[in-house]
Each structure stands twice: as structure tokens, then as C-alpha cells.
N, C-alpha and C positions, 0 to 999 in steps of 0.2 A: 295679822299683820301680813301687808304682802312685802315683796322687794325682789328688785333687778337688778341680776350682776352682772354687769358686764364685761367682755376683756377681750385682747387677742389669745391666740393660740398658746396654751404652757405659760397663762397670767396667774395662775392661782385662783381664779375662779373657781371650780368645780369643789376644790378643798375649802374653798372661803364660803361657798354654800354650804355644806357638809356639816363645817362647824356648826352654822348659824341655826341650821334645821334642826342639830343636836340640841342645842341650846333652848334654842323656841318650845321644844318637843317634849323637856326633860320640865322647865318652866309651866307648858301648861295642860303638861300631865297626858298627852294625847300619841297617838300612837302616829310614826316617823312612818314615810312613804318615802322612798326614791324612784321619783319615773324616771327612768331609762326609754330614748328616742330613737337611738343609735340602729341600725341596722344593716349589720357588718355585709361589705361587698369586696371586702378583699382582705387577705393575713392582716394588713397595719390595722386594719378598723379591730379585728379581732382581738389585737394585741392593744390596743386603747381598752376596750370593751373590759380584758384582764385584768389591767392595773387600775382600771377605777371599781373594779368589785374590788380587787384587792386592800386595795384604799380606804374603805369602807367596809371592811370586813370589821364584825364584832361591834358596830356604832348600832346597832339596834334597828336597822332600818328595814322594811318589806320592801323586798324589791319589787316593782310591778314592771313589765315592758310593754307599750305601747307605744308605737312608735308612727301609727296612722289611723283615720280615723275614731276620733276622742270624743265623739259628742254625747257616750253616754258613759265617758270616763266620773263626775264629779259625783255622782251616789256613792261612788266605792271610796272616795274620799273622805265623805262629808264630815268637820270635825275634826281631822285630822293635818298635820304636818308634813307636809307636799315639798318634796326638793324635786325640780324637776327641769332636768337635764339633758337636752338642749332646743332653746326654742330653732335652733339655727338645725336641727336636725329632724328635729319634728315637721318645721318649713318645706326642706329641700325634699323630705319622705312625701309630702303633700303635692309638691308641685311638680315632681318626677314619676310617676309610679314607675316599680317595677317591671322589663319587657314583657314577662309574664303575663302583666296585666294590663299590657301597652303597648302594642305590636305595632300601634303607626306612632310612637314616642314622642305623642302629643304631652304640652305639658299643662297644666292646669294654672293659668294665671289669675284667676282668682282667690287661691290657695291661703295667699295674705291676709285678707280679709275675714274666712273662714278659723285660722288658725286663733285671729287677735279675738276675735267671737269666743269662740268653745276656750282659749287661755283663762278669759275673762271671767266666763261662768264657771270656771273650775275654781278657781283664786276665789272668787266670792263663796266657794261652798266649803272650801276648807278653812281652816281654822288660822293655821300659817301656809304660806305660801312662799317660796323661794325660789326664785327663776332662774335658769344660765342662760346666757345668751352671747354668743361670738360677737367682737367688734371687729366687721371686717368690710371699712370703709376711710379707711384712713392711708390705704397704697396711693394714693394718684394715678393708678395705671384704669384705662379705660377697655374695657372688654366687649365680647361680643354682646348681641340685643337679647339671648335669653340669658346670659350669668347678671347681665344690668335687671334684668325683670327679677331676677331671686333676690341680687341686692335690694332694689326698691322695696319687694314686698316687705325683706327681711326690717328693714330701716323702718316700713311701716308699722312690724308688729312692735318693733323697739319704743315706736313712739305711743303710740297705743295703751300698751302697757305699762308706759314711764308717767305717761297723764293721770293712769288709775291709780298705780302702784304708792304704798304711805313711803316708800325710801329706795333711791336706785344707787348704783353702788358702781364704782370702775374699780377694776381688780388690775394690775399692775407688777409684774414680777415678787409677786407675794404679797404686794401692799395694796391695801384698798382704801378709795378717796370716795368719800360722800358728797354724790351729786344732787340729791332731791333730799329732804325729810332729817328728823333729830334721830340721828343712827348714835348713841350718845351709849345706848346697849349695847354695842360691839365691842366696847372696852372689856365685857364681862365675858367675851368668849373665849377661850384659852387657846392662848400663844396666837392668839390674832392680831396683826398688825395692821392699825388704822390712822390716817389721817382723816380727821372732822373737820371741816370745814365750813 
């Protein structure tokens, strides 16, 4: 099964995956993967980084970190229950490198396309699949021409992946509404609050 959550910032997202990977994972007996994307550039990322290990602490899950370059991520998978968090950070690792590795801080706009590719073969190689992914498209505020190209890609891989995906999911101050697919199994995850629709 795959599925896309989506949200803004502090939605309950990341826990509403957590759950569901638990569940999926415990159901069909396969061993729980958390990707971790994140790749801290300053104390708050760190301090995010904290409280979602925390978070997760003792749910059973191996944590893996890759955070770029994934295309021979899905072997280490295969068969397995993939929580993997965040496509919105996986993206911006993609389409930013580090100066380190970027001296004239060019950005890679094909990045989008790349990501929804290698997302896709991963989800196809594992068993369960459970995506996060930021909704950060709904301000009305209009920005400069590269934060519009990361939005666009980002928007792209959301669509991408919602066309493939068997159920996508909006997460919402703890609540999640089912936008694609019979999410009708969410009832059985504990202390999971859902509206079906």
C-alpha cells in the first residue's frame, strides 16, 4: 500500500505517518524503515531532528538517513515498511546542494522530476509505503523566481505521486481527511483521528 500525507507545518502529519507505518508494519509482519531527509543547517533543524527521534523512540523502526541522492536507495528496502519523511526536504536537499558542493550556488531545476522518479521506484519496491509531504501552497503570497521553481517542483512531485499513490491523506491539526482511496483502515490505528469521506 502506498499513501500521501499531507499538511502544513505542526498538522500532525509526521505522527499520523508513524502510526500508520506501525500498523501497516506490525499487520504484515515486515520490518519498519523511517527515512529521515532532514539535513540540519542550523540549532532549530537540530532541535526538530530531536523531537522526532524522540517521538519515535521504541516504535520499532530503523532509522536510515538519506537525505540526497536515492537512486540506489529501494534494495535496502525491498519488502519492507518505508515511513519516509519528507518529500519537501528530500526536494529542497535536491535542488540546493550544499556550498561545499556548490560554489557558484547554482540550483538544480530539474530536481522535481528526478525526485518523483526514484520516490516512485522506491514505493514500488517496498511493501508499504508512507510519504510526508509539506502543504505549502495555500499562503497567497507570491515570491521570488527560485522559491516559485521549488514550489512548482514540489507541487509536481505531490501530483505525481497522488496519481500513483492507492490513498493520499490531508493531516490538519491532528485530524486527517481522506482525499483519494478507501482509507476505511485508519479507523484501526490507535488514537487516530479521521474523517472518510
Amino acid at each position: 500500500m502506498k499513501i500521501l500525507i499531507v499538511g502544513g507545518s505542526k498538522s500532525g502529519k509526521s505522527m499520523a505517518a508513524q502510526r500508520i507505518a506501525r500498523m501497516l508494519a506490525a499487520r504484515g509482519s515486515c520490518p519498519a524503515y523511517y527515512w529521515a531527509t532532514m539535513e540540519p543547517s542550523d540549532s532549530e533543524d537540530e532541535k526538530r531532528i530531536a523531537r522526532h527521534l524522540e517521538a519515535r523512540a521504541g516504535w520499532g523502526f530503523e532509522t536510515i538517513e538519506c537525505g540526497r541522492n536515492t537512486s540506489a536507495f529501494s534494495a535496502s528496502v525491498r519488502g519492507g515498511c518505508v515511513l519516509f519523511d519528507s518529500v519537501t526536504a528530500l526536494l529542497a536537499n535536491e535542488m540546493f546542494p550544499p556550498p561545499a558542493q556548490n560554489a557558484d550556488f547554482s540550483v538544480d531545476f530539474a530536481a522535481g522530476e528526478r525526485v518523483a522518479a526514484e520516490l516512485s521506484k522506491i514505493a514500488n519496491a517496498a511493501m508499504h509505503f508512507i510519504c510526508v509531504c509539506d502543504d505549502i501552497f495555500r499562503d497567497g503570497m507570491q515570491y521570488d523566481a527560485v522559491t516559485e521553481s521549488y514550489r512548482r517542483a514540489l507541487a509536481f512531485v505531490c501530483r505525481q505521486l497522488a496519481s500513483e499513490f492507492d490513498i493520499v491523506v490531508e493531516a490538519s491539526s491532528g485530524i486527517t481527511r481522506t482525499i483519494k482511496g478507501n482509507a476505511l483502515f485508519l479507523r484501526d490505528v490507535p488514537t487516530f483521528r479521521t474523517r472518510i469521506q
